[in-house]
N, C-alpha and C positions, 0 to 999 in steps of 0.2 A: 615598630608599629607606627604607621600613618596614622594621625588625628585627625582627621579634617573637619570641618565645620557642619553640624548637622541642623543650624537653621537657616534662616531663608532671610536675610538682610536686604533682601533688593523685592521681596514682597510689598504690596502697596505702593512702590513708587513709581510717578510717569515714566510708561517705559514697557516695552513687550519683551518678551522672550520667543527666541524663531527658534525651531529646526532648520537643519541642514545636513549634507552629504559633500564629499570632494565632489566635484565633477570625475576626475580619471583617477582616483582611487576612494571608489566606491565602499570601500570596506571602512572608510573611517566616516565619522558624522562629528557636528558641530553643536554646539549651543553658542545661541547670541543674543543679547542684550541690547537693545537698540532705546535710546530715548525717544523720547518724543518730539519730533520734529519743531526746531523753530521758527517761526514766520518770519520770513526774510533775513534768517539767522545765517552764520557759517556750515556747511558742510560738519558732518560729526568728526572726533579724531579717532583713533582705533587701541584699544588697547589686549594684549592678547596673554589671555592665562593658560599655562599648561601643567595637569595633573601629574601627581605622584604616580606610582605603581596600585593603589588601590583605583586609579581610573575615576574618581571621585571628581568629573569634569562640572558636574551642576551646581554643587555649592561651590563654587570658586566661581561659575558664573555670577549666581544669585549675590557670595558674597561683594564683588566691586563692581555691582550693580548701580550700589550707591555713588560710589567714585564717578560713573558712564552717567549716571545723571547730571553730577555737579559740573564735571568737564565736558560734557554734550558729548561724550564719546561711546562707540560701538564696544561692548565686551564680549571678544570672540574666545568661546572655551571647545578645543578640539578635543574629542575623544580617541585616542590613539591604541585602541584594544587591542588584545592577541591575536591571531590569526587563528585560522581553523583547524580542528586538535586539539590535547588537552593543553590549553593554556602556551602555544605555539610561540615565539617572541614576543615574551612581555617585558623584556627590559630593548628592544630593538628600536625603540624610540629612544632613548636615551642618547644613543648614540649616531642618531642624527637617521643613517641608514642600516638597512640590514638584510641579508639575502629575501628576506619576506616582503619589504617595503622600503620607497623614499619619503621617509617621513617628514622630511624638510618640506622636498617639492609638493607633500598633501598640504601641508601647509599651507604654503604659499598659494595654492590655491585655492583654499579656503579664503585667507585672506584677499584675492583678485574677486572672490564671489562678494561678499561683505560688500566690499566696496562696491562692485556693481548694485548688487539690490538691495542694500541699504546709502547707501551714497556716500558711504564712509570716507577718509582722508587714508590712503593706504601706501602713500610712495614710503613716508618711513612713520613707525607705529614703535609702542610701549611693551614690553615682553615681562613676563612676571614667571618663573616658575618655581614650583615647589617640590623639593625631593628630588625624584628621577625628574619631575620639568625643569630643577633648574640642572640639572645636569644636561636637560637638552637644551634650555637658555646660555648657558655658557658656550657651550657650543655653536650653535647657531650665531654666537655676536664673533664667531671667531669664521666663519665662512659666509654672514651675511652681515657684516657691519653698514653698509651701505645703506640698508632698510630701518634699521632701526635708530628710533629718537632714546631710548632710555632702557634701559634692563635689570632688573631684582632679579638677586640670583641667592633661594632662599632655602638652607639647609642641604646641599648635593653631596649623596652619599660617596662620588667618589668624584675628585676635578681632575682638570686638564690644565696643566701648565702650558704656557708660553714656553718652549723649552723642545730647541730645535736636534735635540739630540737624545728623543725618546719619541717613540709611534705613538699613533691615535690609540687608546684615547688616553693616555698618561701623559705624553706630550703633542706637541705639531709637527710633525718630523716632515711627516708622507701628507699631508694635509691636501697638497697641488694633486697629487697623484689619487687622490679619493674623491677629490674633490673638483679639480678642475680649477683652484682657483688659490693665487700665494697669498698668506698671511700678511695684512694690513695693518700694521700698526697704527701708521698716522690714520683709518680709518677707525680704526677699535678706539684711539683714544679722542675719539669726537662723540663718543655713545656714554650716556651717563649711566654711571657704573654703581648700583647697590648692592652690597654683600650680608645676607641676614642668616643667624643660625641661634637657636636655645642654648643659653648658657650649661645646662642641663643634657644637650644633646650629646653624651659623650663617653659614651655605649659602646666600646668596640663594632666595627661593622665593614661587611665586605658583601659584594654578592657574587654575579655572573662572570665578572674578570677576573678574578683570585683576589686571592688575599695581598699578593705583593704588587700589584697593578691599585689596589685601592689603599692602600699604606704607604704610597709610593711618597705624598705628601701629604701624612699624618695616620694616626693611629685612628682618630674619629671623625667625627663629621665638624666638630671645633677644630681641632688643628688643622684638619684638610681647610678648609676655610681663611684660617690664619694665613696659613702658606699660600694659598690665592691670592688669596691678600698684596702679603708680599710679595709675591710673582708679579702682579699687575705694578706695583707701585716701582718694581724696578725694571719693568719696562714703561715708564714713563705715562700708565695707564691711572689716571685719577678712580679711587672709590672711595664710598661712602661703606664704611663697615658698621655693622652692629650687633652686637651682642646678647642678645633681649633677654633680659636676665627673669629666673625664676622658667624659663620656657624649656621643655623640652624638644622632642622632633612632634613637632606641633602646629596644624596651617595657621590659625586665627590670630596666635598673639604676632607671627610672622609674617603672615597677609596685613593686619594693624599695623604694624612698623613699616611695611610697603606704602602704606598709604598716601601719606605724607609727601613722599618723593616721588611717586607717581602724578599725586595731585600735584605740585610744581613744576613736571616734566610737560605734562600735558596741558596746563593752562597757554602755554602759547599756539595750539592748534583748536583755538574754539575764540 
């Protein structure tokens, strides 16, 4: 079970909330958070959250609202819903793409939109996900390193090793051939790398790809984590790990532990 945050922390403060849509995949919409304009100030920076499996895009808005004010920065939350049907691909975000959608490229457009009409700083930007986001955060730093300044990758029911001798999405095997594009080391280990999970979080747990494709590295969402971990740190990939003790699979105390290293990532773009 998703917890996500059911108040409104970015209430009362300078700063709107917009709607949006992709432009060319009209089936997803956005929330954004934009400050309030500084006079004669820098351009905003961008920072972008993505929802669990509950779709619960507005309060991840609302909650680093506060963060998009202190660092002048746009918080863009894409809604990545199922398609039409009952409940049609709702883990096909997750993994980046799916016969239903490219949800990277909605993205990315999303993100070109931001910037346009809000004036946002988009050549590279902040990634935050939780759950199934960070399952598609980790991903995405593994096909779009080039874009992004920093990445929380917070509780992912099941990861993706660096590990050129297993398919997507347990490893990177076939990556070029899905993607168009060869795995970058020297570019991933320039992206400042956060790993957060509930000490508590540690549930047995499998979904859509079987049981041995999400066990592949660990039994939970702790271990799987662990073993990221260690993945990244033996290919040369610097992270920040954390453990938040007392938390289970939980957004707030694991959004709260984002904070911090969001706010450091992002003070140099404002």
């Amino acid at each position: 079970m998703e917890n996500q945050a059911n108040n409104a922390p970015g209430e009362g403060l300078d700063g709107q909330l917009f709607g949006g849509v992709a432009s060319l995949h009209g089936r997803f919409s956005y929330l954004a958070y934009v400050p309030r304009p500084q006079a004669g100030g820098p351009s905003p920076g961008l920072i972008v959250t993505v929802h669990g499996s509950d779709y619960a895009h507005e309060p991840m808005c609302r909650f680093f609202a506060g963060l998009g004010r202190e660092t002048n920065s746009v918080v863009l939350a894409p809604l990545f819903g199922p398609a039409s049907g009952p409940r049609a691909d709702p883990d096909g975000y997750k993994g980046l793409r799916s016969v239903h959608a490219d949800y990277d490229r909605a993205l990315m457009e999303m993100v070109d939109e931001v910037g346009t009409r809000f004036g946002a700083q988009t050549e590279r930007f902040c990634l935050f996900g939780f759950s199934g986001g960070a399952q598609f955060a980790h991903r995405f730093l593994y096909v779009y390193p080039q874009r992004l300044r920093a990445v929380s990758i917070a509780a992912p029911g099941m990861v993706t090793l660096i590990h050129a001798g297993q398919h997507l999405w347990v490893g990177t095997q076939n990556l070029r051939q899905e993607f168009g594009r060869e795995l970058s080391l020297e570019q991933i280990r320039r992206v400042k790398t956060q790993l957060l999970v509930g000490s508590t979080d540690d549930a047995p747990h499998f979904g859509a790809a079987g049981e041995a494709a999400y066990n592949f590295a660990g039994r939970n969402r702790v271990e799987r984590l662990e073993s990221l971990a260690h993945n990244y740190r033996a290919n040369g990939i610097s992270c920040e790990t954390h453990i938040v003790a007392g938390a289970g699979h939980d957004f707030v105390p694991l959004a709260e532990a984002a904070v911090p290293f969001l706010r450091r990532e992002m003070q140099g773009t404002s």
